[in-house]
N, C-alpha and C positions, 0 to 999 in steps of 0.2 A: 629541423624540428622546432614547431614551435613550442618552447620552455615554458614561457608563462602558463598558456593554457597548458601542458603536464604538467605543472607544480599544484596547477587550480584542482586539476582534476584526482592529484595524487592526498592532497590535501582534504579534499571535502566528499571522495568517493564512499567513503564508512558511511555515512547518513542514508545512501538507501540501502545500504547491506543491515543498520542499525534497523531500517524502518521495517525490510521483511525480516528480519528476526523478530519485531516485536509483533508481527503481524500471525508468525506462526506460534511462535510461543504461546502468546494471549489466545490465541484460535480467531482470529478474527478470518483468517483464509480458509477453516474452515467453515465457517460462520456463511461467507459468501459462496462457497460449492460451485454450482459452475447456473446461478442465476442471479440477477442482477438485485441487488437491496441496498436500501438504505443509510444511512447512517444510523439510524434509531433503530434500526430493525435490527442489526449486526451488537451492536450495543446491548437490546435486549436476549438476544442470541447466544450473546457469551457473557453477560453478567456485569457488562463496562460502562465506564461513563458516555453517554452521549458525543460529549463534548469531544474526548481524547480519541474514539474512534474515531470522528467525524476529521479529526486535525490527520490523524494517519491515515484515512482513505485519501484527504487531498495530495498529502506528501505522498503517496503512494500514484497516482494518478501523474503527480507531476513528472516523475522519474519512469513513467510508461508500465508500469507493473499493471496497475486499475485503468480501466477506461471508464468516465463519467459520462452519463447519458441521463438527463431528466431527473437532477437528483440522484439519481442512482447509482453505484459502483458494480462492479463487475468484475473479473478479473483478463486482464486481456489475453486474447487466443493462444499464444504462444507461451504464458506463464502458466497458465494451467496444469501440464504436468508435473512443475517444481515446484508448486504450493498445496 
Protein backbone atom coordinates (compact mmCIF):
# COMPACT_ATOMS: atom_id res chain seq x y z
CA UNK A 1 0.00 0.00 0.00
CA UNK A 2 1.05 3.06 -0.79
CA UNK A 3 0.64 5.27 2.80
CA UNK A 4 1.51 8.55 1.76
CA UNK A 5 -0.81 8.67 -1.05
CA UNK A 6 -3.85 7.11 1.54
CA UNK A 7 -2.96 9.65 4.26
CA UNK A 8 -3.22 12.49 1.16
CA UNK A 9 -6.26 11.10 0.04
CA UNK A 10 -7.71 10.45 3.71
CA UNK A 11 -6.71 13.77 4.53
CA UNK A 12 -8.00 16.24 1.86
CA UNK A 13 -10.95 13.79 0.56
CA UNK A 14 -13.86 16.24 2.55
CA UNK A 15 -13.16 19.22 0.02
CA UNK A 16 -15.24 17.56 -2.74
CA UNK A 17 -17.76 16.13 -0.51
CA UNK A 18 -17.68 19.85 1.12
CA UNK A 19 -17.82 21.34 -2.49
CA UNK A 20 -21.17 19.15 -3.68
CA UNK A 21 -22.88 19.87 -0.57
CA UNK A 22 -22.48 23.38 -1.21
CA UNK A 23 -23.27 22.92 -4.64
CA UNK A 24 -26.74 21.31 -3.72
CA UNK A 25 -27.55 23.04 -0.73
CA UNK A 26 -27.08 26.65 -2.53
CA UNK A 27 -28.97 24.99 -5.70
CA UNK A 28 -26.39 25.57 -7.85
CA UNK A 29 -26.98 21.75 -9.23
CA UNK A 30 -29.92 22.73 -9.78
CA UNK A 31 -29.34 25.76 -11.35
CA UNK A 32 -27.20 23.78 -13.92
CA UNK A 33 -30.28 20.86 -14.72
CA UNK A 34 -28.88 18.90 -17.22
CA UNK A 35 -27.65 21.99 -19.83
CA UNK A 36 -24.60 23.47 -19.94
CA UNK A 37 -24.28 27.37 -18.33
CA UNK A 38 -22.17 29.62 -17.14
CA UNK A 39 -20.78 30.89 -14.32
CA UNK A 40 -22.94 34.25 -14.34
CA UNK A 41 -25.76 32.45 -15.53
CA UNK A 42 -25.88 29.91 -12.38
CA UNK A 43 -25.20 32.90 -10.26
CA UNK A 44 -28.01 34.80 -11.55
CA UNK A 45 -30.14 31.55 -11.25
CA UNK A 46 -29.88 31.20 -7.77
CA UNK A 47 -29.32 34.53 -6.44
CA UNK A 48 -25.06 34.19 -5.81
CA UNK A 49 -22.07 35.76 -6.18
CA UNK A 50 -20.59 35.52 -9.41
CA UNK A 51 -17.33 35.15 -8.12
CA UNK A 52 -18.06 32.13 -5.51
CA UNK A 53 -20.05 30.10 -8.05
CA UNK A 54 -17.51 30.54 -10.61
CA UNK A 55 -14.57 29.25 -7.81
CA UNK A 56 -17.09 26.11 -7.08
CA UNK A 57 -17.76 25.20 -10.63
CA UNK A 58 -13.84 25.13 -11.22
CA UNK A 59 -13.48 23.11 -7.86
CA UNK A 60 -16.15 21.09 -9.04
CA UNK A 61 -14.79 20.46 -12.53
CA UNK A 62 -11.51 19.68 -11.05
CA UNK A 63 -12.63 16.60 -8.89
CA UNK A 64 -14.64 15.40 -12.23
CA UNK A 65 -18.18 16.13 -10.97
CA UNK A 66 -18.53 19.32 -13.86
CA UNK A 67 -17.22 19.06 -17.21
CA UNK A 68 -16.05 22.55 -18.71
CA UNK A 69 -16.46 23.27 -22.26
CA UNK A 70 -16.30 26.84 -23.74
CA UNK A 71 -16.81 28.57 -20.61
CA UNK A 72 -19.38 26.55 -19.62
CA UNK A 73 -20.07 23.95 -16.98
CA UNK A 74 -22.32 21.15 -17.08
CA UNK A 75 -22.66 18.44 -14.96
CA UNK A 76 -20.89 15.25 -16.06
CA UNK A 77 -22.97 12.17 -17.46
CA UNK A 78 -22.65 9.90 -14.79
CA UNK A 79 -23.21 12.62 -11.82
CA UNK A 80 -26.48 13.55 -13.03
CA UNK A 81 -28.69 11.36 -11.21
CA UNK A 82 -26.94 12.22 -7.69
CA UNK A 83 -27.36 15.84 -8.17
Amino acid sequence: MDWAARIDELTTGYRAAAMIMAAVRTGVSDALGEAARSPEEVAAARDLSPRAVDILLHGLAAVGVLEKRDGRFAIAAGAVPYL
